[in-house]
C-alpha positions in Angstrom: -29.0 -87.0 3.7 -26.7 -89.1 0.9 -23.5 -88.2 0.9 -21.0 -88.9 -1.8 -17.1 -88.0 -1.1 -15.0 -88.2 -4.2 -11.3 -88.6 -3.2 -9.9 -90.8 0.4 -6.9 -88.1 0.7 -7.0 -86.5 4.4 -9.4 -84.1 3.3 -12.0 -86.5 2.0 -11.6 -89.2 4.6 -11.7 -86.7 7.6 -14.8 -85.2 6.0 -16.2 -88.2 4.8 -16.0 -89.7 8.4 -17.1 -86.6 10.2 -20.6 -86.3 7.8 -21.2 -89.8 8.7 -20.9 -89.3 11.9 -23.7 -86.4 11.8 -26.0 -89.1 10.7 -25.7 -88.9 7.2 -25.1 -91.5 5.1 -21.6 -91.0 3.4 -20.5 -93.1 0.2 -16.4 -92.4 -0.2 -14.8 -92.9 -3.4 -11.5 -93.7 -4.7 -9.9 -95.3 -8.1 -7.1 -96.6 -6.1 -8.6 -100.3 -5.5 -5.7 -100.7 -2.4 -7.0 -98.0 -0.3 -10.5 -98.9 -0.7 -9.8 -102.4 0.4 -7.5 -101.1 3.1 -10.5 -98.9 4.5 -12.9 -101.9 4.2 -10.5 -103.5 6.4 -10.2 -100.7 8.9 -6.9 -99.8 7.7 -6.4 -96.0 7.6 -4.0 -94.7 5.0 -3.0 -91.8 7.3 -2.2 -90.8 10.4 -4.6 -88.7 12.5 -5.9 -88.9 16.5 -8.7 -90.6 16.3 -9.5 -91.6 12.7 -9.5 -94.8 13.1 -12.1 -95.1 15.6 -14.4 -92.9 14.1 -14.3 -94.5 10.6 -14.7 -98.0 12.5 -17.8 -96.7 14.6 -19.1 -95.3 11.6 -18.8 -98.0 9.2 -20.0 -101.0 11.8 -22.9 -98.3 12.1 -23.8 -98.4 8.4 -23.7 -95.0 8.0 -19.7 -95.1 5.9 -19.0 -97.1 3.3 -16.0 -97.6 0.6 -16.0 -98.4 -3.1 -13.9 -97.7 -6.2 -17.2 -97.2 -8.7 -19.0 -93.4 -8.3 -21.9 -94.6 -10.2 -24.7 -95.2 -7.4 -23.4 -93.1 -5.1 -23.4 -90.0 -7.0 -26.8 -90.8 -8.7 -28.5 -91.7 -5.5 -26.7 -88.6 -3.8 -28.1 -85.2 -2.9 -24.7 -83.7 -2.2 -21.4 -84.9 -4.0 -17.8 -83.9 -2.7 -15.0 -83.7 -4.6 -11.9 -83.6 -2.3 -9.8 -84.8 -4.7 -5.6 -83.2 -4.5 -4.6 -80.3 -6.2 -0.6 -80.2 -6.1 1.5 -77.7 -7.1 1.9 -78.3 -10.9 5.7 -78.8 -11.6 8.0 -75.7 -12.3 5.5 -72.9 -12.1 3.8 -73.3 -9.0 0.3 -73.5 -9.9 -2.3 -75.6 -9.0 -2.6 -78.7 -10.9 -6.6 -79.2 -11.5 -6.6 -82.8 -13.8 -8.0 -84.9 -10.8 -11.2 -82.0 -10.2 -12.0 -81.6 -13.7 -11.8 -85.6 -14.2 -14.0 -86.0 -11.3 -16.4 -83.4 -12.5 -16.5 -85.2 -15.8 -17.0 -88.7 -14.4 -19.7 -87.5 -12.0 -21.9 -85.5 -15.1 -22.4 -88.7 -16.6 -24.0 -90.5 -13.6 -26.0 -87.6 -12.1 -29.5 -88.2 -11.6 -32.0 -85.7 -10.2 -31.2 -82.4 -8.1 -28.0 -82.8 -7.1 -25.3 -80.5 -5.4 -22.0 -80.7 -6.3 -19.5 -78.9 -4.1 -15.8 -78.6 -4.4 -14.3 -79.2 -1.2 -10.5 -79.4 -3.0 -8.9 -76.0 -2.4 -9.0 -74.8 -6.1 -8.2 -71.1 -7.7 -10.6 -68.7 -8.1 -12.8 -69.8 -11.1 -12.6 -73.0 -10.9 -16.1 -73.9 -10.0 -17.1 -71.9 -13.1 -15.4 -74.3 -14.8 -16.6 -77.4 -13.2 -20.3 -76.2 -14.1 -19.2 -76.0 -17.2 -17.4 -79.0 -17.8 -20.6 -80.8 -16.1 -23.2 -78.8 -18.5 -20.8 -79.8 -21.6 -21.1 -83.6 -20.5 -24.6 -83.6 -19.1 -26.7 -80.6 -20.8 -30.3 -81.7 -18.8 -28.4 -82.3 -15.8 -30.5 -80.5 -12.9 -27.1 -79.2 -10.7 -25.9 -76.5 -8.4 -22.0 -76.7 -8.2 -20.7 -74.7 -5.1 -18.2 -74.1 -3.3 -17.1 -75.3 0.4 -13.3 -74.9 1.9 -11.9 -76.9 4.7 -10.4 -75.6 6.9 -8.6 -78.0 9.2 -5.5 -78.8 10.8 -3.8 -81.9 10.4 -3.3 -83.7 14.6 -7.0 -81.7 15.2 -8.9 -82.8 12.0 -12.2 -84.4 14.0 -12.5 -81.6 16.3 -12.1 -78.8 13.9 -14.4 -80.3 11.8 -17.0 -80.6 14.4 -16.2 -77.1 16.1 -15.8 -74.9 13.5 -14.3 -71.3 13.3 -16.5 -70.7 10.6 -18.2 -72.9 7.3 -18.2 -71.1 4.1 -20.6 -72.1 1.4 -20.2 -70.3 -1.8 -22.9 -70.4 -4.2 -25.5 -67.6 -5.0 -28.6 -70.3 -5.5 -31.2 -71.0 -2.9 -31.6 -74.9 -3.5 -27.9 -75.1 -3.3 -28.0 -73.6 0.1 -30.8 -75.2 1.6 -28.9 -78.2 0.9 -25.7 -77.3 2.0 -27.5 -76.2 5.1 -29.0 -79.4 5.8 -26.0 -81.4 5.5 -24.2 -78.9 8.2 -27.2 -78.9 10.3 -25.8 -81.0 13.4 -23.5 -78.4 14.4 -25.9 -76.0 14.6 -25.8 -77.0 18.4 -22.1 -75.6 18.6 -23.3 -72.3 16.9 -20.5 -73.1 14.2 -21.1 -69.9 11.9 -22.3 -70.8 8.4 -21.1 -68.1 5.8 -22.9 -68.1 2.7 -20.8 -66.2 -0.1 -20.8 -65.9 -3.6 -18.9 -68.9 -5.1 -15.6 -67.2 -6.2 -15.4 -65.3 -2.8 -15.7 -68.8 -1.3 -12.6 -70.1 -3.5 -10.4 -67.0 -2.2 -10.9 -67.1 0.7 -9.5 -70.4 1.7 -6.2 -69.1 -0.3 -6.1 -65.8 1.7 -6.7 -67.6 5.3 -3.8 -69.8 4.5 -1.3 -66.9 3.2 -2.0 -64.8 6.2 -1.1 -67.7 8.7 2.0 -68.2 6.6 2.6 -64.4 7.2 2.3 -64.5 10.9 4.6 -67.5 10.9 7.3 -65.9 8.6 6.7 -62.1 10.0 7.7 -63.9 13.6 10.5 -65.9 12.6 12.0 -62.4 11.4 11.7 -61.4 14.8 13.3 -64.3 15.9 16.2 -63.6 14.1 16.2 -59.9 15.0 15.8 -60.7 18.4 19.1 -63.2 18.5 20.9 -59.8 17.3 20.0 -57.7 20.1 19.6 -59.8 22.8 15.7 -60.4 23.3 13.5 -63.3 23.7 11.0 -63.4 21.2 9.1 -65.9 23.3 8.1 -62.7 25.1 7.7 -60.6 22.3 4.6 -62.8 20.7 3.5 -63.1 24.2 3.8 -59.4 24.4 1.9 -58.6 21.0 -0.2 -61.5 20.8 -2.1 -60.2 23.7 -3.0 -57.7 21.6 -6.9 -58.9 20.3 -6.1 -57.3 17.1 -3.5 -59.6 16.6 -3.9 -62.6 18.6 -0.8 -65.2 19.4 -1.6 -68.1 17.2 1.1 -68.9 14.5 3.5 -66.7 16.7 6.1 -69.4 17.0 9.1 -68.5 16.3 10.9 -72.2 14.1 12.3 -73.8 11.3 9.9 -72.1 8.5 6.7 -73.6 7.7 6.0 -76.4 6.2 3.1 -79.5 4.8 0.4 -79.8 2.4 -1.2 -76.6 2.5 0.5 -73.4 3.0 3.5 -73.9 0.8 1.0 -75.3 -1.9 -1.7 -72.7 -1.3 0.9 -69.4 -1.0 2.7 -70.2 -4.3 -1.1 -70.9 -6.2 -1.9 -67.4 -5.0 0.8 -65.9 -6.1 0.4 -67.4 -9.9 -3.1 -66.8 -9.3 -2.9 -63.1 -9.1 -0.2 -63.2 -11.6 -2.7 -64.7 -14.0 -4.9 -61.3 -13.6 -1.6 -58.7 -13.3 -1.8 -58.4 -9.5 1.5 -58.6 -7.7 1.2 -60.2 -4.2 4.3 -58.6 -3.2 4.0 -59.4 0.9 3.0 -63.2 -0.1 5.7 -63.2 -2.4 8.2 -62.2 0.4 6.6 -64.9 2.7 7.7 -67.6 0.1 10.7 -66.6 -0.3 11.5 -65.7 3.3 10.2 -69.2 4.1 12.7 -70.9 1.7 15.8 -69.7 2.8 15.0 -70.0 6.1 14.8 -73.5 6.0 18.1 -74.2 4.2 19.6 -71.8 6.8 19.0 -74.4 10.0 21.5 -76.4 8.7 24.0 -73.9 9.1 22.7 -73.6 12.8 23.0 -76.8 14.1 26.8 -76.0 11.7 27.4 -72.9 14.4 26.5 -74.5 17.8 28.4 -77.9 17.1 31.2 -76.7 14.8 32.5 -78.3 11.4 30.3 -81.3 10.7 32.7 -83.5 8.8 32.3 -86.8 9.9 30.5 -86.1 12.9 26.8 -87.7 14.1 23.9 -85.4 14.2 20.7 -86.5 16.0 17.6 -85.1 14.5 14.3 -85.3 16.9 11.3 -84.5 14.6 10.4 -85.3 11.5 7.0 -84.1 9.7 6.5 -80.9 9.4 3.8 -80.4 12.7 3.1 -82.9 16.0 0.3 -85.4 15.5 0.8 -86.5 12.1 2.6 -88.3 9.3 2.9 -86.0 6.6 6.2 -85.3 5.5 5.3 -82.5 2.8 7.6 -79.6 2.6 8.5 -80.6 6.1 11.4 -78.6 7.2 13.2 -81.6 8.1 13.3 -82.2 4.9 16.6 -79.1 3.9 17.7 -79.2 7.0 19.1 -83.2 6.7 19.9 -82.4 3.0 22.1 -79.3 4.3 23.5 -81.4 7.5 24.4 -84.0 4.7 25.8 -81.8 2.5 27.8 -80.4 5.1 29.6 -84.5 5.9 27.4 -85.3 8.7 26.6 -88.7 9.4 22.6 -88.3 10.6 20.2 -90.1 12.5 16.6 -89.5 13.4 13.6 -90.6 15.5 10.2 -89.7 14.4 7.4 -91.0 16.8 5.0 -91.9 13.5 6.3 -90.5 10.8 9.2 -92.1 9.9 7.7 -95.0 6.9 7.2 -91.8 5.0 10.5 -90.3 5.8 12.1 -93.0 4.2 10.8 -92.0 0.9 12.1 -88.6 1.4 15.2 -88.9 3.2 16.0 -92.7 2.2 20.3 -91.9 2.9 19.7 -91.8 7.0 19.8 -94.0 9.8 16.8 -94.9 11.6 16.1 -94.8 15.2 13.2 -96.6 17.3 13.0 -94.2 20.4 15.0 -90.5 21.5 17.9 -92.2 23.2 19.0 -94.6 20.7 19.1 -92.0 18.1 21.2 -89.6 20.3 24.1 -92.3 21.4 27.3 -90.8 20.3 26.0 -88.1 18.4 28.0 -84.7 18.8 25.1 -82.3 18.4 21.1 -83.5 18.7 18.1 -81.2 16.8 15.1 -80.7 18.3 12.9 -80.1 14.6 9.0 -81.1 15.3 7.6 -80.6 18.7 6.0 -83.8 19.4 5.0 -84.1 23.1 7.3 -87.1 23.6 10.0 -84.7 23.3 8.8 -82.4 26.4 10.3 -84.0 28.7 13.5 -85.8 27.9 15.6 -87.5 30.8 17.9 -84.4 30.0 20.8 -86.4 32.4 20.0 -90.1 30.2 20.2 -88.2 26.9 23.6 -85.9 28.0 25.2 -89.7 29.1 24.2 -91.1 25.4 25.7 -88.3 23.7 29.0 -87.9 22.3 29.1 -84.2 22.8 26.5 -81.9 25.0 25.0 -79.9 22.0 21.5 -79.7 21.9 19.8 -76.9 19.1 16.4 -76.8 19.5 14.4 -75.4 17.1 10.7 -75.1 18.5 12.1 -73.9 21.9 10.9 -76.6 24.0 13.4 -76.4 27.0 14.6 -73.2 28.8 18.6 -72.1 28.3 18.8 -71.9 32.2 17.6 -75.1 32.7 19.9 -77.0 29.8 22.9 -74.6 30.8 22.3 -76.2 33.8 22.6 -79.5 32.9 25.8 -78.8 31.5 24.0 -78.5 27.7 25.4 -76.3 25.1 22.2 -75.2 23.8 21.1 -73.4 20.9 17.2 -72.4 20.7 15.7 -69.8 18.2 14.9 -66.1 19.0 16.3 -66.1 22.8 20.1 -64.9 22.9 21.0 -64.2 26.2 20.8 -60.7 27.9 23.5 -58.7 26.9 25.6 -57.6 30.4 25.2 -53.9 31.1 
């Protein structure tokens, strides 16, 4: 089938690789000249495992291709994507929709025959209402089906969700539209992926109430992380402990820093103005926003407690973006907890393994560091923020030698107290006081 992806941003690439790779033949397309030219080159604007060799394989195939105009690609087209990025408007939290109702507009005028437009941008409930509309207004004869088709993936495991889905959710009520649909997800029905046809404003929510629960389970543990510092428990056990549960399950059980990137601060905060908009009060969501925020500001204050008054001294900060396996430095928590650390006269430095070109534009007042070591030598207290996997396994002995002072705080409890207490570490981890002596 002929694919065209509007929009290059993670989701569009990703997806726009992945269809190719199916053996359909994908068109991507993006007004930003650079990035085309980039991709053309084999240059990939972000970082994800294995991107880069599926676009190359893909493109030397035929199968991928780049360009800045929409015209042939969406006329010649039986399914156009729009993947375009909805940010969080400015100052009231809402999704800002001028790039999906542009591209809806620019593809109306080029449309020719039965085409299928789907909205692949997570969007509020009722947008593809108005996308139809905005498409009938600009191209009355236009013979279209717009629907409706969340992602769903995780930035470090893009390719492989993608391929090995949970569950694919089409939402439109119109057979053509799902025979189309169908065909274009028809390679995975090796894996047995689940394809969920739903009614198109179903489709739109649920993407929005996926993303709110994970950010509950995230925020409900990190509560109990803090509960359990209080009264002496490990809440390592504890998720294991209720996570083992089916009804539950243990993923997003991790106690940290808060949560973080492009989707679940964005998609929380849209809910929330979303059922404002029809005078529903999310009041759990509400609390996971909130909950989120503070904690964030508060690690600061951590890394404050385990090392003492920060005036002057050198803090190491391990971690940048807000998850392993990535670049993306949106709402990272990394992001407060330098700002506080700063705040608080602390000289920082920080090692990121491939995130650190877009911590500069966030956090442009630091110092740099090329590898773990460097950025620990004579610092009086290192943070452990973003559990990379090159983190794992520290010298522990090298990295006590390099610093100025033993304190280690380590928020995404990689290392065990006994074993850094050992060491001679005073070590701070989330949710695992010690056992209080009977």
């Amino acid at each position: 089938m002929r694919i065209a992806m509007i929009g290059t941003g993670y989701v569009g690439l990703v997806s726009g690789a992945c269809f190719a790779d199916f053996g359909h033949q994908v068109t991507c397309v993006d007004k930003d000249a650079g990035k085309i030219e980039a991709l053309r080159r084999g240059e990939i604007p972000i970082f994800e495992p294995g991107l880069d060799a599926l676009v190359a394989s893909n493109v030397k195939a035929k199968r991928l291709d780049f360009t800045t105009d929409l015209t042939a690609p969406v006329a010649e087209a039986d399914a156009v994507f729009i993947a375009v990025g909805t940010p969080s408007r400015r100052g009231d939290g809402h999704a800002d929709l001028t790039y999906v109702y542009s591209a809806a507009r620019e593809i109306a005028a080029v449309l020719s025959g039965f085409t299928v437009v789907v909205t692949k941008s997570t969007v509020p409930v009722g947008t593809g209402d108005e996308v139809e509309r905005l498409i009938r207004e600009a191209n009355p004869t236009a013979d279209v089906v717009v629907a409706s088709n969340p992602e769903f993936l995780r930035e470090g495991a893009a390719i492989r969700d993608f391929k090995f889905p949970d569950r694919i959710v089409v939402g439109t009520d119109d057979e053509r539209g799902r025979k189309v649909l169908g065909d274009v997800y028809r390679p995975l029905s090796l894996n047995q992926a689940p394809l969920m046809f739903t009614a198109r404003r179903t489709a739109e929510l649920i993407k929005y109430a996926a993303n709110a629960f994970l950010a509950t389970k995230i925020t409900f543990i990190n509560e109990i992380a803090d509960l359990s510092e209080k009264v002496g428990a490990d809440v390592q056990q504890v998720a294991r402990g209720i996570g083992l549960d089916n009804r539950i399950g243990s993923k997003f059980l991790h106690a940290g820093p808060g949560f973080g990137g492009s989707c679940f601060p964005k998609d929380t905060r849209a809910l929330v103005k979303i059922a404002q908009d029809h005078d529903v009060q999310l009041r759990i969501v509400e609390a996971v926003l909130g909950v989120n925020d503070i904690r964030k500001r508060a690690m600061a204050r951590k890394v404050s407690s385990a090392a003492g008054n920060l005036r002057g001294k050198t803090v190491a900060v391990l971690g940048l973006t807000f998850k392993p396996d990535t670049d993306d430095m949106r709402e990272a928590p990394s992001i407060p907890l330098v700002t506080g650390l700063l705040d608080m006269g602390a000289k920082v430095r920080a090692h990121d393994p491939v995130g650190m070109e877009q911590a500069k534009k966030e956090l442009p007042e630091i110092e740099y560091c090329s590898d773990p070591y460097e950025c620990a030598r004579g610092a009086d207290a290192l943070v452990i923020v973003t559990e990379w996997v090159q983190f794992r396994a520290l010298d522990l002995e090298r990295l006590k030698n390099e610093m100025a002072q033993p304190v280690v705080v380590d928020l995404r409890n990689i290392y065990r107290p006994e074993d850094m207490a050992a060491q001679g570490f005073t070590y701070e981890s989330v949710g695992r006081a010690p056992e209080p002596k009977v």
